[in-house]
C-alpha positions in Angstrom: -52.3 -13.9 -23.3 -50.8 -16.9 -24.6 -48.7 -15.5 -27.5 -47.5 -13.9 -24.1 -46.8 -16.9 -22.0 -44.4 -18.0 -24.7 -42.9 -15.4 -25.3 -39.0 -15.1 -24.5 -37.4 -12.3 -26.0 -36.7 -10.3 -22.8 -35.5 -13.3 -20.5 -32.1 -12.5 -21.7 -32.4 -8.7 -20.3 -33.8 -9.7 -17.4 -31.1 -11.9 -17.0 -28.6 -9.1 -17.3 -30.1 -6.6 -14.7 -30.4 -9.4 -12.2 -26.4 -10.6 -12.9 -24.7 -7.2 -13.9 -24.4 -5.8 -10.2 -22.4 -8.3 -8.7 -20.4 -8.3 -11.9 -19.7 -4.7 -12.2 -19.1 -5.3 -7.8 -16.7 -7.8 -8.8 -14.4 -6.0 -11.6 -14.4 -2.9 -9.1 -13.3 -4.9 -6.3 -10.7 -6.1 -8.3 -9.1 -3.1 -9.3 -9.9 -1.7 -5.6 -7.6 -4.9 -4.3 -5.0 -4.6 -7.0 -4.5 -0.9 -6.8 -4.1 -1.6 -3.2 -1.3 -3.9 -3.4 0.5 -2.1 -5.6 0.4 0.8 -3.4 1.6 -1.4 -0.7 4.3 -3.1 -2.6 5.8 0.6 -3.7 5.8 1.8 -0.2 7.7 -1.8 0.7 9.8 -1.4 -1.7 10.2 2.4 -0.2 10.9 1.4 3.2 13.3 -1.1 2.1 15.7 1.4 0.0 15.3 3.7 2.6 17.0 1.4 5.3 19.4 0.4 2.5 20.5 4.2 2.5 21.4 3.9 6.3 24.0 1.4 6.1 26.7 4.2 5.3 26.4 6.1 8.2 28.9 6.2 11.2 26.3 7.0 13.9 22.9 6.8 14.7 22.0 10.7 14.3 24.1 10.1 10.5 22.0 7.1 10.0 18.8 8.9 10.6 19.8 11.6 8.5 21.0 9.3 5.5 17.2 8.2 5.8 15.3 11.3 6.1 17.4 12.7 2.9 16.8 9.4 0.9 13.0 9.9 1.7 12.7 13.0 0.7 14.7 13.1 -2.4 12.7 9.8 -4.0 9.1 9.7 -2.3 7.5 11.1 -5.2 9.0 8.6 -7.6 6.6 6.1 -6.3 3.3 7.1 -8.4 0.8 5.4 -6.3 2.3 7.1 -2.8 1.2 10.3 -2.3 4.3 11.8 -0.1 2.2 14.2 1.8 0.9 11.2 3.7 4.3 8.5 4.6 5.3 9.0 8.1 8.4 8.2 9.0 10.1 6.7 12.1 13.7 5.6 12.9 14.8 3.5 15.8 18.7 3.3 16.2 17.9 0.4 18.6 19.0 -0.6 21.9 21.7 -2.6 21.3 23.6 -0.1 19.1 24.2 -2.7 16.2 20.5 -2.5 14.9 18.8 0.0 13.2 14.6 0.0 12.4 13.8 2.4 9.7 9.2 2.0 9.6 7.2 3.9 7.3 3.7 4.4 7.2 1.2 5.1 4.8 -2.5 6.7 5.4 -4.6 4.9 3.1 -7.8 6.6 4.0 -7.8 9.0 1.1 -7.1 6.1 -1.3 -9.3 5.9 -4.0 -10.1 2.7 -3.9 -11.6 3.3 -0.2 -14.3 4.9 -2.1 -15.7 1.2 -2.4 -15.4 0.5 1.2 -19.1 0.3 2.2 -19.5 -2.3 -0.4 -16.4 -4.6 0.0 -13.5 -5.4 3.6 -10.8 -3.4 2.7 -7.6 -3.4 5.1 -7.2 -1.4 7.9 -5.3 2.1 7.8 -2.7 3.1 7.8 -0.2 0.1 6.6 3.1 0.2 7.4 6.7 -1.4 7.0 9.4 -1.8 9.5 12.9 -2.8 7.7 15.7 -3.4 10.1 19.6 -3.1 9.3 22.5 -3.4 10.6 25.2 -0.9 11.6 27.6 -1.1 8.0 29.8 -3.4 9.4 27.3 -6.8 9.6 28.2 -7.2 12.9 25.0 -8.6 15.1 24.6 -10.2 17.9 
């Protein structure tokens, strides 16, 4: 019994199981968090050149269009946006001078939502709302 008592061969392992959890929690949160953001940084960055395509249009309906057509033509260059599930909206504004183009993304079938029993993910859908002017940088 006492060879036992002294005996610390297995501390280390023991060590590991208690430790290796919250490790392997860690390193998937991580990857859960950065595969977010860069899902939300494309879809910015989607919104953003999406208003940039209105800017050549002469009227609202135009502008609209230029934004639909820009949409379509590049969602699927974006690899982490799955085009099937962007919404988008256009609001020519009141005024006339100001145009809203807002995108939203459903993240719910993300796969990093598969972790979100075990860590605070953000709230879905995220969205972006990029505002321009009419083409001629007129505002009031």
């Amino acid at each position: 019994m006492r060879l036992l008592a002294n005996d610390d061969r297995g501390a280390s392992a023991v060590e590991f199981a208690l430790i290796a959890p919250f490790l392997l929690l860690l390193v998937a949160a991580i990857l859960a968090y950065g595969s977010i953001f860069a899902t939300s940084l494309s879809l910015q960055q989607l919104a953003a050149e999406t208003a940039r395509a209105t800017i050549g249009g002469l009227d609202d309906t135009e502008r609209e269009q230029l934004a639909e057509a820009y949409l379509d033509a590049n969602e699927t260059g974006y690899p982490m946006l799955r085009a099937d599930h962007i919404a988008f909206e256009f609001d020519p504004g009141s005024d006339g001078k100001l145009s809203r183009v807002k995108l939203k993304y459903d993240m719910s079938a993300h796969p990093a939502y598969a972790l979100s029993n075990l860590i605070p993910l953000p709230s879905s859908p995220i969205s972006y709302t990029m505002i321009v002017t009419d083409g001629d940088g007129a505002t009031s």
